[in-house]
Wavefront OBJ file of the C-alpha trace (Angstrom):
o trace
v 0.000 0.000 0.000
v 2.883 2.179 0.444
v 3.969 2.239 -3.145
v 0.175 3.230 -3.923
v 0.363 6.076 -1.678
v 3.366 7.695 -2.530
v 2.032 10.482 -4.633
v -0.190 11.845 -1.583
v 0.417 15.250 -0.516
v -3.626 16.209 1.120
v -3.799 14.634 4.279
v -7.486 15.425 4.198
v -10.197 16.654 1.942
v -13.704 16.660 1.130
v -13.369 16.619 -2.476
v -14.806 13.921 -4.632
v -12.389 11.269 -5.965
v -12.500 12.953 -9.568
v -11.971 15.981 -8.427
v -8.910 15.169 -5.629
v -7.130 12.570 -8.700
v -5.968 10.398 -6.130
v -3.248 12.341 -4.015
v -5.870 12.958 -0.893
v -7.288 11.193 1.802
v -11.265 11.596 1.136
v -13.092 12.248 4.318
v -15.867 9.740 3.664
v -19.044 11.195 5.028
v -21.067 9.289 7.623
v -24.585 9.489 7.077
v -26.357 11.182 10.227
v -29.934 9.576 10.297
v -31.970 6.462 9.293
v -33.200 7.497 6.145
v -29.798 8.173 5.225
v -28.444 4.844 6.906
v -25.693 2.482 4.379
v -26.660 -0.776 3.339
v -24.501 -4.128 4.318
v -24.242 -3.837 0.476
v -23.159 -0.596 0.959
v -20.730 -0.803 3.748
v -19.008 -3.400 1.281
v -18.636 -1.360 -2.055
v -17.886 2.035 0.253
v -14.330 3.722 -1.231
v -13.361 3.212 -4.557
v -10.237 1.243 -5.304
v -6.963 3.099 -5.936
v -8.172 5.787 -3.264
v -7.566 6.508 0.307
v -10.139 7.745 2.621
v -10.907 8.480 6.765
v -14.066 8.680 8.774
v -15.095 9.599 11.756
v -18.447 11.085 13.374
v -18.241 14.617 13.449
v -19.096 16.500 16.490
v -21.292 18.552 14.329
v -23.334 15.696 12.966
v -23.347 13.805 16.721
v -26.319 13.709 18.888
v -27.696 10.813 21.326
v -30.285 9.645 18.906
v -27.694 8.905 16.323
v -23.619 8.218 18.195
v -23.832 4.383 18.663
v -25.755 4.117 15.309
v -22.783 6.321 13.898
v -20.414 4.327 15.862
v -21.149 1.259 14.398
v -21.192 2.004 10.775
v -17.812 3.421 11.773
v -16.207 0.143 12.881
v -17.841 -1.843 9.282
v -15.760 1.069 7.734
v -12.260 1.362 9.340
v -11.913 -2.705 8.616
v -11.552 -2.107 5.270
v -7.953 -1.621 3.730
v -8.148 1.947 1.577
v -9.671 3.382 5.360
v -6.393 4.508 6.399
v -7.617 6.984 9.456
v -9.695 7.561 12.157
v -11.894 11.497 11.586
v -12.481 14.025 11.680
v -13.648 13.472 15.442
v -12.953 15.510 17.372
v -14.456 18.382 20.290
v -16.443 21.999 19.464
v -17.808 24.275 22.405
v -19.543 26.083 19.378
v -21.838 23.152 18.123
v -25.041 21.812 19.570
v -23.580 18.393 20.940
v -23.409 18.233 24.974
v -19.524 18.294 25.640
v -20.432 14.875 27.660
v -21.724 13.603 24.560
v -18.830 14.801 22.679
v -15.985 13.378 24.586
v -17.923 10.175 25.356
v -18.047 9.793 21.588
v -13.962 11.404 20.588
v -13.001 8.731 23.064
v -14.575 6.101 21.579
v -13.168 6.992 18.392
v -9.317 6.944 19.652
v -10.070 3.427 20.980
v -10.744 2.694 17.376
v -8.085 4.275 16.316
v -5.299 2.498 18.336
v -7.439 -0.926 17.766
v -6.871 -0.845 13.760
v -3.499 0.984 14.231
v -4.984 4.044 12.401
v -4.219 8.132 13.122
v -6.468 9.914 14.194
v -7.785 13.112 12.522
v -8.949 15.651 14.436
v -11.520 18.653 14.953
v -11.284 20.859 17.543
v -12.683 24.478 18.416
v -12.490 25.909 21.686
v -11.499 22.708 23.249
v -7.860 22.111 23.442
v -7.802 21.644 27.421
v -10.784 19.062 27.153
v -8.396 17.725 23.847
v -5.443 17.313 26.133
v -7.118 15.786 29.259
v -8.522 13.145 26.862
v -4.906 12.359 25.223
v -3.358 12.541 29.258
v -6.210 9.863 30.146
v -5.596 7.404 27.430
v -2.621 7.444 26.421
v -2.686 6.467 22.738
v -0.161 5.321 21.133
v -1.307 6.159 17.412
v -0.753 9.439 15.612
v -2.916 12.283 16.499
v -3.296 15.169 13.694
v -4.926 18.976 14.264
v -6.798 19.228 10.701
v -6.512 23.014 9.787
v -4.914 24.507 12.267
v -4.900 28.343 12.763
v -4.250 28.639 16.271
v -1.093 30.983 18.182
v 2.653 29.900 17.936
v 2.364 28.728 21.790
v -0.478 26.930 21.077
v 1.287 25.276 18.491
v 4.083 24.564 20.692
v 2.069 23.138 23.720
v 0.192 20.604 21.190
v 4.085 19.508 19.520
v 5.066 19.250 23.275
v 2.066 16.870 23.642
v 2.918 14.598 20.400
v 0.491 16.239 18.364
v 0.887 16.846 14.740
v -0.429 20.101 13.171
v -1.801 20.349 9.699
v -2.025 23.669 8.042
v -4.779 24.409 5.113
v -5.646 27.350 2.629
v -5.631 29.655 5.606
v -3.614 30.140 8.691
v -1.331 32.360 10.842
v 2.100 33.189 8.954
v 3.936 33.016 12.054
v 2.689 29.783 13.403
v 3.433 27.886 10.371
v 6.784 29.167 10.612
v 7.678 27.513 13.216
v 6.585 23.968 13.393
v 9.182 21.678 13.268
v 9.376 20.049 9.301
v 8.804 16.217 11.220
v 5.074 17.679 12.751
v 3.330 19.201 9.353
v 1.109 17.935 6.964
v -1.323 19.844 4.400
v -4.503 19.378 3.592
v -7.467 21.441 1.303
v -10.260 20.331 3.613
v -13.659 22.001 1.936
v -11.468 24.868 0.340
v -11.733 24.747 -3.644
v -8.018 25.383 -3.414
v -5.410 22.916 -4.874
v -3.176 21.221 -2.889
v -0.179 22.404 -5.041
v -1.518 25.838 -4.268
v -0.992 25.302 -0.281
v 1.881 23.642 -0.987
v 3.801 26.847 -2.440
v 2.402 29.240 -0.607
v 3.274 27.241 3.157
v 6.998 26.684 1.598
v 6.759 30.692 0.518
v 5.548 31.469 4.625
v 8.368 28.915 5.816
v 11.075 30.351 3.058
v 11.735 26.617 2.284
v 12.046 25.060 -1.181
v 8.614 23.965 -2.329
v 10.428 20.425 -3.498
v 11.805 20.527 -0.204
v 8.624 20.762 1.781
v 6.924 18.464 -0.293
v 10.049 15.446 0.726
v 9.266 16.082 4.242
v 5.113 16.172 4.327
v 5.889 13.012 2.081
v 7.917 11.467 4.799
v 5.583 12.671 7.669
v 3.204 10.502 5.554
v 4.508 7.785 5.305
v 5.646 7.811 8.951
v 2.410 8.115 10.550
v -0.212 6.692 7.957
v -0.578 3.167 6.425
v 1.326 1.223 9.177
v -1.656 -1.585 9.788
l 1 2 3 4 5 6 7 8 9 10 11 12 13 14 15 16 17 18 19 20 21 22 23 24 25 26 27 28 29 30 31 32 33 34 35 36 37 38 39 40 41 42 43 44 45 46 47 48 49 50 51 52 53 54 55 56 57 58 59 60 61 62 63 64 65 66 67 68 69 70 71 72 73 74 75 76 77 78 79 80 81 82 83 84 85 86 87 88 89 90 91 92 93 94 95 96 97 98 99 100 101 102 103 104 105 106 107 108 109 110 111 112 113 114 115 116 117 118 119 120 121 122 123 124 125 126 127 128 129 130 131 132 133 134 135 136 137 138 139 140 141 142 143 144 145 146 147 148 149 150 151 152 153 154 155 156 157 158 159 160 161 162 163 164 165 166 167 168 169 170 171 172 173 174 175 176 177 178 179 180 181 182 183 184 185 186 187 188 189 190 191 192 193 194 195 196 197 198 199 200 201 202 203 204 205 206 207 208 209 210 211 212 213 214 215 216 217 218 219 220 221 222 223 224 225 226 227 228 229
């Protein structure tokens, strides 16, 4: 599978598969109620081959009538092989979802992530204490990943003290992106029509690194921390 994946850069997106050509991981989009609810057939033919995709169960999408519904369409998913992370999951103080709720739910979801060996893509807003007591609690041993991070230089800093990896999309602060270390970045487009290329030269231009350059190391970062199952 490594061989496959060698020409990913976008570390997630919600593009479609025609549209992404195959150098993204597709966020695959649970469905949130019963008239939306996948097949067996479904579950089986979900993810087209040559492509890489995560899930997860938002905390936008979560509430108690639908999590353990969610949750176990989630586990049919992550068994199969081009599934290659947990997310987004994640915590958001602005979204209807009780916080209980929430972090009942996020922790579920990082016990499936260090079950299949998968890392763990994550949405937060507001949250990063409640983030951080979870990851102090349990103790994972998988990757974690910030998906489109635009937060301060020290918060940066505290989440790369805590083993968290930071990925940076179409927009974000200069002088954070600066300085994360080349071994804790990744990219992604996430909903932004943007090209990946696009981010790609304008991060290196913020970081006054080679563009062929940057693209080696979010390569490497890659391959370090995703498809290892």
């Amino acid at each position: 599978m490594e061989n496959n994946a060698s020409h990913i850069l976008d570390i997630h997106t919600h593009k479609s598969e025609d549209v992404s050509h195959g150098r993204a991981i597709i966020n695959f989009p649970l469905p949130v109620d019963d008239s939306l609810c996948l097949s067996a057939s479904d579950v089986r033919t979900a993810g087209k081959e040559g492509y890489f995709y995560s899930a997860g169960i938002h905390p936008w999408k979560l509430t108690e009538r639908n999590a353990e519904e969610q949750f176990e369409l989630l586990q049919q998913l992550l068994v199969k092989e081009q599934f290659v992370a947990v997310g987004e999951a994640g915590l958001d103080k602005l979204t209807a979802a009780p916080m209980e709720l929430q972090v009942r739910m996020f922790e579920k979801q990082v016990e499936l992530s260090e079950k299949y060996r998968l890392p763990l893509i994550i949405h937060c807003v507001k949250a990063m204490d409640e983030l951080l007591a979870v990851r102090k609690k349990l103790n994972p041993a998988q990757p974690w990943i910030w998906h489109g991070f635009r937060g301060k230089p020290q918060q940066a800093g505290q989440l790369i003290k805590n083993g968290i990896y930071l990925s940076f999309g179409a927009h974000y602060p200069e002088e954070t992106v600066k300085g994360v270390p080349a071994g804790c970045l990744f990219l992604e487009t996430d909903d932004s029509p943007v090209d990946i290329e696009e981010v790609l030269k304008q991060v290196a231009k913020a970081r006054s690194t080679d563009v062929e350059e940057l693209r080696q190391a979010i390569r490497e970062n890659i391959q370090k921390v995703f498809f290892r199952r």
